[in-house]
Backbone as XML, in Angstrom:
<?xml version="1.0"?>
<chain id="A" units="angstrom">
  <residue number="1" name="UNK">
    <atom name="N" x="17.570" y="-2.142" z="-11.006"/>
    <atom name="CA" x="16.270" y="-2.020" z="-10.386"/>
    <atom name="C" x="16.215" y="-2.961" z="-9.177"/>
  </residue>
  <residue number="2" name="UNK">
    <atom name="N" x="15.809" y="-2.105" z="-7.725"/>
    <atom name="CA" x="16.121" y="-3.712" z="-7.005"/>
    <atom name="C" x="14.353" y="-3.802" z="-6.973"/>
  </residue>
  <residue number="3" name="UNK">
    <atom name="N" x="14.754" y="-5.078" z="-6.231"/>
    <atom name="CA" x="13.283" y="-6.176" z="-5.715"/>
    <atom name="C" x="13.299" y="-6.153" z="-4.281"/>
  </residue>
  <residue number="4" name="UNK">
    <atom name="N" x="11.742" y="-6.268" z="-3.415"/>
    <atom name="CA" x="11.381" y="-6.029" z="-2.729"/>
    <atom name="C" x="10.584" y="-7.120" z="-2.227"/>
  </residue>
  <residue number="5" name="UNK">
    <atom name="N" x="10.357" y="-7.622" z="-1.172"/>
    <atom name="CA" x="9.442" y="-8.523" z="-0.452"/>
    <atom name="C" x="8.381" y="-7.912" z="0.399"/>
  </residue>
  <residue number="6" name="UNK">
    <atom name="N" x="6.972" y="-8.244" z="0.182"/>
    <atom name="CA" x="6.541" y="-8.787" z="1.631"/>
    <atom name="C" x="6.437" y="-10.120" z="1.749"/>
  </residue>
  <residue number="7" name="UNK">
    <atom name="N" x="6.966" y="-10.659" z="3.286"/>
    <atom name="CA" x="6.507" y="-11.742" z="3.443"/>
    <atom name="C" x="5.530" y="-11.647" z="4.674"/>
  </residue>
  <residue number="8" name="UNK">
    <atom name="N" x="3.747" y="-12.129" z="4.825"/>
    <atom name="CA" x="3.015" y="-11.877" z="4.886"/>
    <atom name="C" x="3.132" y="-13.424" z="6.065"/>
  </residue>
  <residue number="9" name="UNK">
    <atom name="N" x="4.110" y="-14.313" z="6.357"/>
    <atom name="CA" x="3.992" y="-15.075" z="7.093"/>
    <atom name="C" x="4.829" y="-15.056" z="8.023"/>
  </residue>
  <residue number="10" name="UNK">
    <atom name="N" x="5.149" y="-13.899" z="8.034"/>
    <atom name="CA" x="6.000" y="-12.846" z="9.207"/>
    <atom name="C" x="5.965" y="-11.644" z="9.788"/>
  </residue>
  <residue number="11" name="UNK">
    <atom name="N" x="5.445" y="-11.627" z="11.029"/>
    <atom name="CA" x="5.179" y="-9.816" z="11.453"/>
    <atom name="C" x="5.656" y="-8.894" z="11.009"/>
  </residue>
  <residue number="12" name="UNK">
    <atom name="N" x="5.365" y="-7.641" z="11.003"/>
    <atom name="CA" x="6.051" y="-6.465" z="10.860"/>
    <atom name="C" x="5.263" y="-5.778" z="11.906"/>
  </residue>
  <residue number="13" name="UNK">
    <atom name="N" x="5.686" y="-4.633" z="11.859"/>
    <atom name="CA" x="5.449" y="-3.462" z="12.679"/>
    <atom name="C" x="4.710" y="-1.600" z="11.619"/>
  </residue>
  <residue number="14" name="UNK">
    <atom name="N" x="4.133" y="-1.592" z="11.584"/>
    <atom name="CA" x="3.799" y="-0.073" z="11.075"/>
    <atom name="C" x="4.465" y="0.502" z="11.396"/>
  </residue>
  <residue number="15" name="UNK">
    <atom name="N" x="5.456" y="1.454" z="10.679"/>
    <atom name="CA" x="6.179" y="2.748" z="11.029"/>
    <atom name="C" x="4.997" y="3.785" z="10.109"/>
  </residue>
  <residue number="16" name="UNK">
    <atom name="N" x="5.084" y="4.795" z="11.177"/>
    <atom name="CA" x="4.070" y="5.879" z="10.548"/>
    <atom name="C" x="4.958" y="7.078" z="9.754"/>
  </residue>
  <residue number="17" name="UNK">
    <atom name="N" x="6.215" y="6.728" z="9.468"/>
    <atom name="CA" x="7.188" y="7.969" z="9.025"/>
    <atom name="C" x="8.231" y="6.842" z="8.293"/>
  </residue>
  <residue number="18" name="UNK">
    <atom name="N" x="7.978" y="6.408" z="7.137"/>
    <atom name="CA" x="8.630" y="5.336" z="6.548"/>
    <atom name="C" x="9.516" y="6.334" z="5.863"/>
  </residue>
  <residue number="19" name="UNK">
    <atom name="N" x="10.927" y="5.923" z="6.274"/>
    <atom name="CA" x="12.084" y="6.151" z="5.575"/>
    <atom name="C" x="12.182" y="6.451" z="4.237"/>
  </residue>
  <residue number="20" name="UNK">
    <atom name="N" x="11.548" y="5.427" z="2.744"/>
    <atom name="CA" x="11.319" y="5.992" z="1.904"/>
    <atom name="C" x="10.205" y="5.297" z="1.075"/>
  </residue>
  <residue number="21" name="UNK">
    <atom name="N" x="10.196" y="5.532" z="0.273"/>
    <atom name="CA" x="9.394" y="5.177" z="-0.963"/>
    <atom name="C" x="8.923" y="3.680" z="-0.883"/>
  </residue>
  <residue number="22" name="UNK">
    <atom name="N" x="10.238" y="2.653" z="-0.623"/>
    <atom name="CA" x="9.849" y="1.686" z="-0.505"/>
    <atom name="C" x="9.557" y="1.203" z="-0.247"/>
  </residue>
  <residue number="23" name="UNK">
    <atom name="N" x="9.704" y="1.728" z="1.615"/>
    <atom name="CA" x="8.877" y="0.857" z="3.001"/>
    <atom name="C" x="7.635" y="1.677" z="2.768"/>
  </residue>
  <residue number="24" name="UNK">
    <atom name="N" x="7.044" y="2.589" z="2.280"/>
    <atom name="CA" x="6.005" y="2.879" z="2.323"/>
    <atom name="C" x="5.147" y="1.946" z="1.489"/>
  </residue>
  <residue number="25" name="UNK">
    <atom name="N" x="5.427" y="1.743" z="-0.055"/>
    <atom name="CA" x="4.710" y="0.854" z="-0.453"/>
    <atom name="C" x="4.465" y="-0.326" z="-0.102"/>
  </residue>
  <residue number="26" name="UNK">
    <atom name="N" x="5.930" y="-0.820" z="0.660"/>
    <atom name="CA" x="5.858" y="-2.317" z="1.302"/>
    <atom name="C" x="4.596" y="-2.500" z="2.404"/>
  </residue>
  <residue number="27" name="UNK">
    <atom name="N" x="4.571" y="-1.370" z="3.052"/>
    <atom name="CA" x="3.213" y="-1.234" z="4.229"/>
    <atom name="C" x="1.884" y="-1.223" z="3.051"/>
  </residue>
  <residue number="28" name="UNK">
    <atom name="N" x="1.973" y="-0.587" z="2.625"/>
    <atom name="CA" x="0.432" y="-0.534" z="1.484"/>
    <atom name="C" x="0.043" y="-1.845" z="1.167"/>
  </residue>
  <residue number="29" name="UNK">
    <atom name="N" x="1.223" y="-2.746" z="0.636"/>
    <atom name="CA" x="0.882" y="-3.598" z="0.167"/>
    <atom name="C" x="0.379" y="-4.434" z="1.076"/>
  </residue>
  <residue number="30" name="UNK">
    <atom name="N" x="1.118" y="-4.748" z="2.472"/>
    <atom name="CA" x="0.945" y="-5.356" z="3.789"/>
    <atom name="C" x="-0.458" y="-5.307" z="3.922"/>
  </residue>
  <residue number="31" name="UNK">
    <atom name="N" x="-1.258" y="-4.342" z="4.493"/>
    <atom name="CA" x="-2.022" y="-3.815" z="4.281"/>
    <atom name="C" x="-3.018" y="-4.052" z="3.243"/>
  </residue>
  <residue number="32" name="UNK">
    <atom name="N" x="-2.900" y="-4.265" z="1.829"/>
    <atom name="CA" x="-3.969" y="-4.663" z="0.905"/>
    <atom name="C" x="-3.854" y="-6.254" z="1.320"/>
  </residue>
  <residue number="33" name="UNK">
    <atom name="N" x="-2.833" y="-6.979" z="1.397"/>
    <atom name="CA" x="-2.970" y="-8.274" z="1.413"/>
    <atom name="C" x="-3.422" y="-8.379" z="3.261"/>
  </residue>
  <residue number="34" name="UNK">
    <atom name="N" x="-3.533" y="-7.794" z="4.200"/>
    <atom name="CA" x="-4.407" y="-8.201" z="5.113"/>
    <atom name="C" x="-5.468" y="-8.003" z="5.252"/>
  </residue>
  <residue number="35" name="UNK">
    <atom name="N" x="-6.040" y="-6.839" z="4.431"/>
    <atom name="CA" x="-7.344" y="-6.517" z="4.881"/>
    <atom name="C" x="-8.119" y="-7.401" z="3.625"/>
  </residue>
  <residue number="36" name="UNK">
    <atom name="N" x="-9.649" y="-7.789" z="4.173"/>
    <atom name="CA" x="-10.723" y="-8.507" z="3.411"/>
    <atom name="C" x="-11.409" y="-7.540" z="2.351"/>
  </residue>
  <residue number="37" name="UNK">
    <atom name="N" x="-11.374" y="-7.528" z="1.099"/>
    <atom name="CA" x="-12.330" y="-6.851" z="0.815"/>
    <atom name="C" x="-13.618" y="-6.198" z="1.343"/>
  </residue>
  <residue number="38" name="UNK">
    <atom name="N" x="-13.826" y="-5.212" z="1.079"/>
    <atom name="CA" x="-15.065" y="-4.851" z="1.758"/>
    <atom name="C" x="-15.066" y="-4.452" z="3.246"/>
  </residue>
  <residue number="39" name="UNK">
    <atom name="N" x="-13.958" y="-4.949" z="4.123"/>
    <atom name="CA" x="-14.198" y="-4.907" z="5.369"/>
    <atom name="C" x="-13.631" y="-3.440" z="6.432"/>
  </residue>
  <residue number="40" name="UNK">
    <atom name="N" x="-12.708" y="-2.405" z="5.144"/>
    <atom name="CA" x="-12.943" y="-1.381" z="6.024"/>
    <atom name="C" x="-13.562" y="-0.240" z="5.457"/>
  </residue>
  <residue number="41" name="UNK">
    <atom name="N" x="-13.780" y="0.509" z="6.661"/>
    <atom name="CA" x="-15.118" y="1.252" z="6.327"/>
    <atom name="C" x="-14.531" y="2.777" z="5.420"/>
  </residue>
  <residue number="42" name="UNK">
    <atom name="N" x="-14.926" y="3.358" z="4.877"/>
    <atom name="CA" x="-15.129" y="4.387" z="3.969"/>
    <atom name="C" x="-14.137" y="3.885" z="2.824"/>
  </residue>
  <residue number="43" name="UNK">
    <atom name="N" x="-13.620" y="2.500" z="3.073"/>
    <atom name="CA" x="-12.559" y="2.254" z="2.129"/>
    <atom name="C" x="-13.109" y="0.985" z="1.388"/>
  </residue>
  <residue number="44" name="UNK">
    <atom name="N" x="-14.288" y="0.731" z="1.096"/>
    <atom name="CA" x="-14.485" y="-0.838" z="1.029"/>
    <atom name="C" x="-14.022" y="-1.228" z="-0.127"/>
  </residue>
  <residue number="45" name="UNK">
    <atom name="N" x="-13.158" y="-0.549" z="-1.669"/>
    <atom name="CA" x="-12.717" y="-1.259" z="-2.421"/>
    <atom name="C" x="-11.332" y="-1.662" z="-1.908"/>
  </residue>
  <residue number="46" name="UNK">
    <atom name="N" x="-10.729" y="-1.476" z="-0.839"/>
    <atom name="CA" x="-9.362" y="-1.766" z="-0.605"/>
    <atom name="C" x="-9.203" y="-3.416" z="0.005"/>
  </residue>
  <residue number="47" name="UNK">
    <atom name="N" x="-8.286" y="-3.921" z="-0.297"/>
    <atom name="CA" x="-8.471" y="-5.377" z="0.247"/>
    <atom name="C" x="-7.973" y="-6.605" z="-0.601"/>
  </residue>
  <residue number="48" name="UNK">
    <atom name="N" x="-8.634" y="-7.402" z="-0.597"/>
    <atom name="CA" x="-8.618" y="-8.795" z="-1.213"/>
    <atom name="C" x="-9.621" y="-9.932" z="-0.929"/>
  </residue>
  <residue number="49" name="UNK">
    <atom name="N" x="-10.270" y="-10.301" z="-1.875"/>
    <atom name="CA" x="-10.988" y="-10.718" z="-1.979"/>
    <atom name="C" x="-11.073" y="-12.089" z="-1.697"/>
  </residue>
  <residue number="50" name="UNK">
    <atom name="N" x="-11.337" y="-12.686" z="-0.758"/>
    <atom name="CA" x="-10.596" y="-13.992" z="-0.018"/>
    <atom name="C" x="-12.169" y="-14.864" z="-0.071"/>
  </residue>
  <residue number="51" name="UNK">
    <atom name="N" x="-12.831" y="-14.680" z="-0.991"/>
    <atom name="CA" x="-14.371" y="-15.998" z="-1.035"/>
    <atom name="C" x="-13.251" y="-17.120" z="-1.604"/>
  </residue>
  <residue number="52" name="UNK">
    <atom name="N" x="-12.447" y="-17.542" z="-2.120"/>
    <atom name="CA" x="-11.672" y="-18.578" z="-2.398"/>
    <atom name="C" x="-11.570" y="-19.361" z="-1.539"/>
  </residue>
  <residue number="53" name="UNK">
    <atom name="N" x="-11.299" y="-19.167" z="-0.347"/>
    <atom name="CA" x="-10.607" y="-19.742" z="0.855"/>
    <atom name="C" x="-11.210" y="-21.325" z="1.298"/>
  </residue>
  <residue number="54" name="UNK">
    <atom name="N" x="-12.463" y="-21.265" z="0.917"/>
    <atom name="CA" x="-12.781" y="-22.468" z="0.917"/>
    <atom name="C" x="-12.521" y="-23.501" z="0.230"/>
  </residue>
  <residue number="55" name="UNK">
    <atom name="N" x="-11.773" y="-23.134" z="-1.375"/>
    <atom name="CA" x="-11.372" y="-24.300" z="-2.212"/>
    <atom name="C" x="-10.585" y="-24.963" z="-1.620"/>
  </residue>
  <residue number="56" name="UNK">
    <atom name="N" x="-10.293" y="-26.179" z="-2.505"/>
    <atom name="CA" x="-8.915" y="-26.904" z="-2.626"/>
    <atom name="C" x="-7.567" y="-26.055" z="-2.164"/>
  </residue>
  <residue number="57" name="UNK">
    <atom name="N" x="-6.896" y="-26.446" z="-1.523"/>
    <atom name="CA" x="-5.767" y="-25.071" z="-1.419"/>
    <atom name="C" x="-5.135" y="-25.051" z="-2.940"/>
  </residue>
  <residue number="58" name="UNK">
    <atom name="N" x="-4.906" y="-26.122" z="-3.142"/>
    <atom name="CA" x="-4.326" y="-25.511" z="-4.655"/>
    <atom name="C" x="-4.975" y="-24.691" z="-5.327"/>
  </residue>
  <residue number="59" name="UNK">
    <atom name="N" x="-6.261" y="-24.500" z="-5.576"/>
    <atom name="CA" x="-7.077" y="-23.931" z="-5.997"/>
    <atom name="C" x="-7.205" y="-22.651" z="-6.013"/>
  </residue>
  <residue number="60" name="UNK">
    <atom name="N" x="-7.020" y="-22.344" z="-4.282"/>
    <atom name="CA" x="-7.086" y="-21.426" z="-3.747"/>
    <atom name="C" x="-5.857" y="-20.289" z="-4.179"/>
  </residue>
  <residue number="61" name="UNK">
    <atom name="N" x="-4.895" y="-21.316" z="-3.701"/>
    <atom name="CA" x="-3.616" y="-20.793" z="-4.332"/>
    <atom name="C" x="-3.243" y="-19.871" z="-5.335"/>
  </residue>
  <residue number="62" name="UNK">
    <atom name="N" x="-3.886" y="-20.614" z="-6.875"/>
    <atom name="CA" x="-4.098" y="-20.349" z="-7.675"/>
    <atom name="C" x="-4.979" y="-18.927" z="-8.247"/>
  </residue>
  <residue number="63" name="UNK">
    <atom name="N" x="-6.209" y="-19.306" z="-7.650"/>
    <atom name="CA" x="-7.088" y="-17.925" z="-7.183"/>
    <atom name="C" x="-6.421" y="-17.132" z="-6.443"/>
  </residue>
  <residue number="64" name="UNK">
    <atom name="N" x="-5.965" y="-17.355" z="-5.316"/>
    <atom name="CA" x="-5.217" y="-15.796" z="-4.593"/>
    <atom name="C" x="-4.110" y="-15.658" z="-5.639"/>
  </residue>
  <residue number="65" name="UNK">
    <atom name="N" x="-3.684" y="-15.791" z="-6.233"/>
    <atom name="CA" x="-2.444" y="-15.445" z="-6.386"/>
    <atom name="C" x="-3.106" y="-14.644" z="-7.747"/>
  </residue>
  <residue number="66" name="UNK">
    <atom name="N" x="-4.204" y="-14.698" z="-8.990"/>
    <atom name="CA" x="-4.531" y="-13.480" z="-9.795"/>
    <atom name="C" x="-5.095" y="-12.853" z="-8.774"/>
  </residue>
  <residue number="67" name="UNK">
    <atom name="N" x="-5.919" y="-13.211" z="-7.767"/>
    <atom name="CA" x="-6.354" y="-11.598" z="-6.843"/>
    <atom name="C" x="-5.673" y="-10.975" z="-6.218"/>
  </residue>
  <residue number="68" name="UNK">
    <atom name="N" x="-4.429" y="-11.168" z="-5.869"/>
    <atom name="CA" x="-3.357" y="-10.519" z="-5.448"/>
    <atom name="C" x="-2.598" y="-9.718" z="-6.615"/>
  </residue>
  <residue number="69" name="UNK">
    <atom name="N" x="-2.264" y="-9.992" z="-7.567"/>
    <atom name="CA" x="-1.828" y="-9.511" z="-8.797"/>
    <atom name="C" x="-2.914" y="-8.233" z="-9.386"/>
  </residue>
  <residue number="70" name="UNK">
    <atom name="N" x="-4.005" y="-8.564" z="-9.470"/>
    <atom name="CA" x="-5.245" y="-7.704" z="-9.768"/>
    <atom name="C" x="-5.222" y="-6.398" z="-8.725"/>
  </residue>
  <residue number="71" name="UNK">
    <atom name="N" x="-5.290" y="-6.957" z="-7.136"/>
    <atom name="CA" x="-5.363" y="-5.774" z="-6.435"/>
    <atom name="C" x="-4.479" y="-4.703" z="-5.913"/>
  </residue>
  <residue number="72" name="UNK">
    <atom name="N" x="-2.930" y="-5.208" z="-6.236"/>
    <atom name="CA" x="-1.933" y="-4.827" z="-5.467"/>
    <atom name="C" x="-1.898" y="-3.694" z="-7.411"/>
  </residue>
  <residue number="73" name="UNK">
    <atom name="N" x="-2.101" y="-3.910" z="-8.777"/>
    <atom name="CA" x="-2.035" y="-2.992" z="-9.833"/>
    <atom name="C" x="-3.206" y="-1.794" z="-9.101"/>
  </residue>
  <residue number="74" name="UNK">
    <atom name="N" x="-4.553" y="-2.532" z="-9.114"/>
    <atom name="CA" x="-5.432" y="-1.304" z="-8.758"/>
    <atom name="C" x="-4.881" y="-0.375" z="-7.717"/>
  </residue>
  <residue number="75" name="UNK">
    <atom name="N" x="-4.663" y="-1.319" z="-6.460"/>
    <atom name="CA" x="-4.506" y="-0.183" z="-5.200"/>
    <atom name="C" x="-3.257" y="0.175" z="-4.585"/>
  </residue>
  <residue number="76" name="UNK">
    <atom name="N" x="-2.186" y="-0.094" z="-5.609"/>
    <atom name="CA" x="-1.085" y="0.200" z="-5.261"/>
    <atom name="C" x="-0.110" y="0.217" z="-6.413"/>
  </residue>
  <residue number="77" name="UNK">
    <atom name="N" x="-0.136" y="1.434" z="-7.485"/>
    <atom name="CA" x="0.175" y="1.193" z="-8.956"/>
    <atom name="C" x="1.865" y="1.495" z="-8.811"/>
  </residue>
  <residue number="78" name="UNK">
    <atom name="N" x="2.153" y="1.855" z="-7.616"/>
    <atom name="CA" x="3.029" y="2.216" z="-7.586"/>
    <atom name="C" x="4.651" y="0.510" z="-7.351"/>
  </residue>
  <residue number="79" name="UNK">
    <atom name="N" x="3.544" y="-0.147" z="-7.033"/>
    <atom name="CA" x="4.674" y="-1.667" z="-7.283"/>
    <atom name="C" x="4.049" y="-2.466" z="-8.051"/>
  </residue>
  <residue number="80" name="UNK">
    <atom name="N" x="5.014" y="-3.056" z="-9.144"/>
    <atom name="CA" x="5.106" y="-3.777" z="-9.761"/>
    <atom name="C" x="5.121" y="-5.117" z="-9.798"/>
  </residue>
  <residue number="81" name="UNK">
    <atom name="N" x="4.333" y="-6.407" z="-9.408"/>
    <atom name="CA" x="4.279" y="-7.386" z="-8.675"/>
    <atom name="C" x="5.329" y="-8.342" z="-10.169"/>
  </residue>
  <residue number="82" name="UNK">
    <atom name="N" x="6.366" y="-8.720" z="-8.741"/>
    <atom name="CA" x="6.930" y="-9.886" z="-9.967"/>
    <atom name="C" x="7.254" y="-11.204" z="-9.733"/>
  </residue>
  <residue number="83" name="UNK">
    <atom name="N" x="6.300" y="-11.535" z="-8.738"/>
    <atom name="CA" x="6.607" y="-12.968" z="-8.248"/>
    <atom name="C" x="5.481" y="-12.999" z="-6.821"/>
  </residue>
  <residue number="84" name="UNK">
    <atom name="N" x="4.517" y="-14.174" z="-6.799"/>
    <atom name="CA" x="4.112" y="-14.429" z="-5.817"/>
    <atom name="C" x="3.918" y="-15.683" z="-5.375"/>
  </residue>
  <residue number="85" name="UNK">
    <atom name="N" x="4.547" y="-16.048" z="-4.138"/>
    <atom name="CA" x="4.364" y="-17.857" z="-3.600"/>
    <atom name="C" x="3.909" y="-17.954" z="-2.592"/>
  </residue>
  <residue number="86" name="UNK">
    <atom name="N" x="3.740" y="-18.857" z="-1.960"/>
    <atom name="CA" x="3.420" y="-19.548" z="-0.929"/>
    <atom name="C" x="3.906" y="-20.506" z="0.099"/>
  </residue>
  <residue number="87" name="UNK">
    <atom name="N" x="4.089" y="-19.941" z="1.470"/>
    <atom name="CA" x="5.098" y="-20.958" z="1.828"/>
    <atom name="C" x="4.180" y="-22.342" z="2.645"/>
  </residue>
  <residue number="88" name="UNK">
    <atom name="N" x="3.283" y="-22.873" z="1.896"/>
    <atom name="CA" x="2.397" y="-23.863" z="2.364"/>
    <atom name="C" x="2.715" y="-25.356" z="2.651"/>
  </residue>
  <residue number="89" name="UNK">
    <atom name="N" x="2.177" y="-25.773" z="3.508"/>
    <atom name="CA" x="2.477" y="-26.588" z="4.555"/>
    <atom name="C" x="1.013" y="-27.497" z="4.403"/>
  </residue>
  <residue number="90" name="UNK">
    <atom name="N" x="1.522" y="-28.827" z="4.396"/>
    <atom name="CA" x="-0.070" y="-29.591" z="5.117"/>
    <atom name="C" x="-1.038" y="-28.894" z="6.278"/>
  </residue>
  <residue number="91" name="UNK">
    <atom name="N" x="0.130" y="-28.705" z="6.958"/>
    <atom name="CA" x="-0.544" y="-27.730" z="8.069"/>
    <atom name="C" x="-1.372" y="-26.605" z="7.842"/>
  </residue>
  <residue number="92" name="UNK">
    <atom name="N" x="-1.094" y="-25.475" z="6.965"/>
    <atom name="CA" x="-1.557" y="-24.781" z="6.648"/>
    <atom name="C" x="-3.022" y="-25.179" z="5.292"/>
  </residue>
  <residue number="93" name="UNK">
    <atom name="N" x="-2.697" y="-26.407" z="4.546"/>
    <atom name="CA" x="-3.542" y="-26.545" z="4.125"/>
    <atom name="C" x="-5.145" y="-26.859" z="4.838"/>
  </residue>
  <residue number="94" name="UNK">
    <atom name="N" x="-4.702" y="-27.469" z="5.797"/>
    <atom name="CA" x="-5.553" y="-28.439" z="6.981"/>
    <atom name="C" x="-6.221" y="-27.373" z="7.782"/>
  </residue>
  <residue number="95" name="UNK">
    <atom name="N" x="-5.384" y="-25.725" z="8.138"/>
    <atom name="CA" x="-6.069" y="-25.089" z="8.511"/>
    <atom name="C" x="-7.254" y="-23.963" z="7.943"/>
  </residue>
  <residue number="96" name="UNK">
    <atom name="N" x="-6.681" y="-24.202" z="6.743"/>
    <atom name="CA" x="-6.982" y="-22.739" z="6.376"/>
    <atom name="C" x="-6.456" y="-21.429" z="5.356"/>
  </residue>
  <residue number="97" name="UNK">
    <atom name="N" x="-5.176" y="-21.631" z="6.165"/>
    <atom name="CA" x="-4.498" y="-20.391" z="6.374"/>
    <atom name="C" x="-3.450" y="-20.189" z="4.572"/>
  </residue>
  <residue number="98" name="UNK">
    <atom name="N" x="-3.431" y="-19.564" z="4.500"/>
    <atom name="CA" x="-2.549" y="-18.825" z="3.061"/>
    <atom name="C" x="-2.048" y="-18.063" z="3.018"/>
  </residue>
  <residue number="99" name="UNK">
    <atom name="N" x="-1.011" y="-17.963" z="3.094"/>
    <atom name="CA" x="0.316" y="-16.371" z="3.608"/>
    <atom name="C" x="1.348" y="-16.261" z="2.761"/>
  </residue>
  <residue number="100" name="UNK">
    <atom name="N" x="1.065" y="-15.154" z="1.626"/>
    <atom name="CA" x="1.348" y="-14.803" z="0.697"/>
    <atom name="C" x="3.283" y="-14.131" z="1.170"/>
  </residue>
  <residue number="101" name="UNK">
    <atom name="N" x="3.805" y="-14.475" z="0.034"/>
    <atom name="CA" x="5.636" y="-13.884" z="0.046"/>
    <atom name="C" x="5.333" y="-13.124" z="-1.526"/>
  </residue>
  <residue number="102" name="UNK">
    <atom name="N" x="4.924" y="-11.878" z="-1.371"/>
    <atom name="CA" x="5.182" y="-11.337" z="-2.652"/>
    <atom name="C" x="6.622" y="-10.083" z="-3.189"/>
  </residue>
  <residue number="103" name="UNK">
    <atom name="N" x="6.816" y="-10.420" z="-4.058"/>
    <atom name="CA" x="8.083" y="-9.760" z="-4.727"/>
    <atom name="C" x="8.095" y="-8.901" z="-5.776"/>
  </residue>
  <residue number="104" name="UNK">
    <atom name="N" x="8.319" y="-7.917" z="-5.384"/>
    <atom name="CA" x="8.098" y="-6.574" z="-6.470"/>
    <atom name="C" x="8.743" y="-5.343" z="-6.739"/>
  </residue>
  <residue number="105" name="UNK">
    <atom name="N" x="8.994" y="-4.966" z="-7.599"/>
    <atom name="CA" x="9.873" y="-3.733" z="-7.897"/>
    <atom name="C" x="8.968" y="-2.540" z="-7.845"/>
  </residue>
  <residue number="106" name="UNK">
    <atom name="N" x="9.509" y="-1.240" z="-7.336"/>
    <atom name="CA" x="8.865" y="0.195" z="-7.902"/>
    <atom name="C" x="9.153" y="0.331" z="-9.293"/>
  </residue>
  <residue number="107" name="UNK">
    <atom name="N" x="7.731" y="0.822" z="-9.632"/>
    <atom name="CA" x="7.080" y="1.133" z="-11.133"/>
    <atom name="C" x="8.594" y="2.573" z="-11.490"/>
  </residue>
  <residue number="108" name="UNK">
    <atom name="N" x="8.768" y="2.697" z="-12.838"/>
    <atom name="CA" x="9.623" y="3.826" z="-12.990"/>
    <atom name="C" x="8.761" y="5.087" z="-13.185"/>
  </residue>
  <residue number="109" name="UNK">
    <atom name="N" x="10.283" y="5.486" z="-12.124"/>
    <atom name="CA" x="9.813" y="6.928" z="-11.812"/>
    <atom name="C" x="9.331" y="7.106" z="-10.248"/>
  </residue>
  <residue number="110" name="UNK">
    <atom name="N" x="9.523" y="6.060" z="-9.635"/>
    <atom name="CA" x="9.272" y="6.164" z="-8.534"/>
    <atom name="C" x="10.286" y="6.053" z="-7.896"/>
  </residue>
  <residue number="111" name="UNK">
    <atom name="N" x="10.898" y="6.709" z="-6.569"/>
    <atom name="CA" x="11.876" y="6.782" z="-5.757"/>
    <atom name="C" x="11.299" y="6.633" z="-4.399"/>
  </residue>
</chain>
């Protein structure tokens, strides 16, 4: 079974004709972990729910990382989340910012 990344503290590009199965989900997921809950329109359960952001970063951490687990089963059943970190920095604590590296296999039966 292989494993799959996004890392979310590194660009990508949208391809609108993804090769297969996997870069497609990899964009979905991209995608759930950028967008805010609520914030696009006819879609508002898609997202992540980022009221955390103000904690402690550990905290935060902690919190994103079951809301990431929670949303990527609902809105994307098709990967299997099996690892999620953080590549955090004072810096990043100091700003703000939280940029998820998640790791996941396709669910079976998926190609």
């Amino acid at each position: 079974m292989s494993t799959y990344t996004v890392d979310m503290t590194k660009p990508s590009r949208i391809n609108f004709s993804p090769a297969s199965v996997a870069e497609e989900v990899g964009q979905n997921l991209r995608t759930i972990l950028s967008t805010a809950l609520g914030s696009a329109p006819l879609a508002r359960g898609i997202g992540i729910d980022y009221s955390m952001v103000d904690e402690p970063y550990q905290i935060a951490e902690a919190r994103l990382t079951g809301e990431i687990y929670t949303a990527i089963a609902e809105q994307e059943p098709r990967a299997l989340v099996v690892g999620v970190s953080f590549n955090g920095t004072i810096t990043d604590a100091m700003t703000g910012r939280v940029a998820a590296i998640v790791t996941y296999t396709l669910a079976e039966g998926v190609e």
